[in-house]
C-alpha positions as CSV (number, residue, x, y, z in Angstrom):
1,X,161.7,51.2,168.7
2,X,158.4,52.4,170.3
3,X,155.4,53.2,168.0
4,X,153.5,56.4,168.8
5,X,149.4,55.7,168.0
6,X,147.7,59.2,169.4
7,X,143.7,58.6,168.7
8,X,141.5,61.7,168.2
9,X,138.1,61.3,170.0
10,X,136.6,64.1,167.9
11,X,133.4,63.4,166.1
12,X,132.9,65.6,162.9
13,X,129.2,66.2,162.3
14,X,127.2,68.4,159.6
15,X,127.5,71.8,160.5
16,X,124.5,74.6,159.3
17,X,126.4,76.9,156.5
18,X,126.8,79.9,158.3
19,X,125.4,83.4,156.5
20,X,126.4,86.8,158.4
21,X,123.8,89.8,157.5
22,X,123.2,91.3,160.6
23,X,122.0,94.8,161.4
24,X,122.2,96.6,164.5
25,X,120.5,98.9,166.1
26,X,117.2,99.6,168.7
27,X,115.0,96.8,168.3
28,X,112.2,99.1,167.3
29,X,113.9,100.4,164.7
30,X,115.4,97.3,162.8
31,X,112.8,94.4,163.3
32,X,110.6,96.0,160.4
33,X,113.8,95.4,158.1
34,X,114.7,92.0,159.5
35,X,111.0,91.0,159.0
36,X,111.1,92.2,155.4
37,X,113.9,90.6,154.5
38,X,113.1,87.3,155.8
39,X,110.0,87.0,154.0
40,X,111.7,88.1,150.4
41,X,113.8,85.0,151.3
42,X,111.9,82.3,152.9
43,X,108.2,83.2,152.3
44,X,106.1,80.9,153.4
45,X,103.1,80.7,151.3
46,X,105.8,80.6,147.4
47,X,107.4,77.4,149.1
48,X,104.4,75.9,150.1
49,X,102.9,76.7,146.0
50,X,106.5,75.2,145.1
51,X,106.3,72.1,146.9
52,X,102.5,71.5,145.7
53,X,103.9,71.4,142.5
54,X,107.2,69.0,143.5
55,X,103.8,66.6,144.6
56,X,104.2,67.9,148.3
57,X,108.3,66.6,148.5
58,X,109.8,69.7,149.4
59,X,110.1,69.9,153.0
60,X,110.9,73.1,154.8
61,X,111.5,73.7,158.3
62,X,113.1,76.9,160.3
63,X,113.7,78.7,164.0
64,X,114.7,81.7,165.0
65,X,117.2,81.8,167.9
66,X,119.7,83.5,169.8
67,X,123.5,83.1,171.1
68,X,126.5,84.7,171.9
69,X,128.3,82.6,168.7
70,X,126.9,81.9,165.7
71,X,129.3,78.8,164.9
72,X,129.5,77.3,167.8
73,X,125.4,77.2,167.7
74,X,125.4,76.1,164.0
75,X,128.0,73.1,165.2
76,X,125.3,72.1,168.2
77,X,122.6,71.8,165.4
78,X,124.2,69.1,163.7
79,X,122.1,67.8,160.7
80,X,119.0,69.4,162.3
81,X,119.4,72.4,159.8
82,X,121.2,73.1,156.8
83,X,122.1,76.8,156.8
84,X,122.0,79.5,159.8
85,X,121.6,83.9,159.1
86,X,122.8,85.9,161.5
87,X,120.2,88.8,161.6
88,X,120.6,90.9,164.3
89,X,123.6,92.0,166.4
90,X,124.0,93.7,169.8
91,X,125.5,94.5,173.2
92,X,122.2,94.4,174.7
93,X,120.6,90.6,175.9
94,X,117.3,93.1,176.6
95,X,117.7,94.2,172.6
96,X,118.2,90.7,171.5
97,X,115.3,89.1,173.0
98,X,112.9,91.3,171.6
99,X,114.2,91.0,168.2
100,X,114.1,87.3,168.7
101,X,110.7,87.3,170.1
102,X,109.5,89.8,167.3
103,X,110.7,87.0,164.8
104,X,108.8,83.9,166.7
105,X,105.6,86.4,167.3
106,X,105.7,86.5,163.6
107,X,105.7,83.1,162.3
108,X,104.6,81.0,165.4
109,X,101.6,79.7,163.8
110,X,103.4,79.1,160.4
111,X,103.2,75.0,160.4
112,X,106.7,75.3,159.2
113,X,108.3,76.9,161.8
114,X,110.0,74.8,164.5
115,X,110.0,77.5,167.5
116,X,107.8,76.1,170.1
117,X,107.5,79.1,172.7
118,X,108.9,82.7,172.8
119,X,112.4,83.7,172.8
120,X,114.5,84.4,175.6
121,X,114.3,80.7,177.2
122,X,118.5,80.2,177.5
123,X,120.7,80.9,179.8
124,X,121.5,84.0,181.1
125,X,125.2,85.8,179.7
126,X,128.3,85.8,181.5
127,X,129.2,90.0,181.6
128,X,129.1,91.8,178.7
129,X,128.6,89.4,175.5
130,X,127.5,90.3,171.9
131,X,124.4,88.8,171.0
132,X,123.5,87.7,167.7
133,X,119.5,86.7,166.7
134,X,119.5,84.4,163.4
135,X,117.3,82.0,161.9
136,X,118.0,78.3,161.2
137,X,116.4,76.6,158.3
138,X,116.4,73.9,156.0
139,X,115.0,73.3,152.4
């Protein structure tokens, strides 16, 4: 009798919990909107008078990004962040990179936030993709 043994070489790691609100639409018109609703939900300055009053232990970090798909990019972050939303969804890699860029021009000299230059720095799409813009973050 022969014994079978098959071995898996797949590593499970954290992966970000995955949040889809995106809008679409002409850069111009939605980065307003996206802007709004990411400070309702991750503002800054209330964390920072939170975590004064936790003695300084909250920690806070987030990036905004961009990718052709969301969970694949959530898997690649590992433990680095805890939850990933998808803000912005197009055709267009022109339309994504501004929103992207609109976010980091926002919050680049927020000591929180973990983008260290403009967006647009990956590679270039293969043909016609949809892009998605989200931010990463952990608390």
């Amino acid at each position: 009798m022969y014994e079978i043994n098959i071995y898996s070489n797949v590593q499970y790691t954290h992966m970000a919990e995955v949040e889809w609100n995106q809008v679409t639409g002409w850069p111009s018109q939605v980065i307003d909107e996206i802007l709004e609703d990411i400070e309702e939900k991750y503002n800054p300055s209330f964390w920072r008078e939170l975590g004064k009053w936790w003695r300084g232990e909250l920690r806070m970090e987030y990036k905004a990004g961009m990718t052709m798909d969301p969970d694949r990019r959530a898997r690649e972050y590992g433990d680095d962040y805890d939850y990933m939303e998808v803000v912005y969804e197009t055709q267009s890699y022109d339309h994504a990179v501004a929103v992207e860029q609109g976010i980091i021009d926002e919050y680049i000299d927020d000591s929180w936030n973990n983008n260290e230059r403009a967006g647009g720095g990956g590679r270039l799409p293969d043909g016609d993709e949809t892009h998605y813009v989200y931010i990463v973050y952990t608390i």
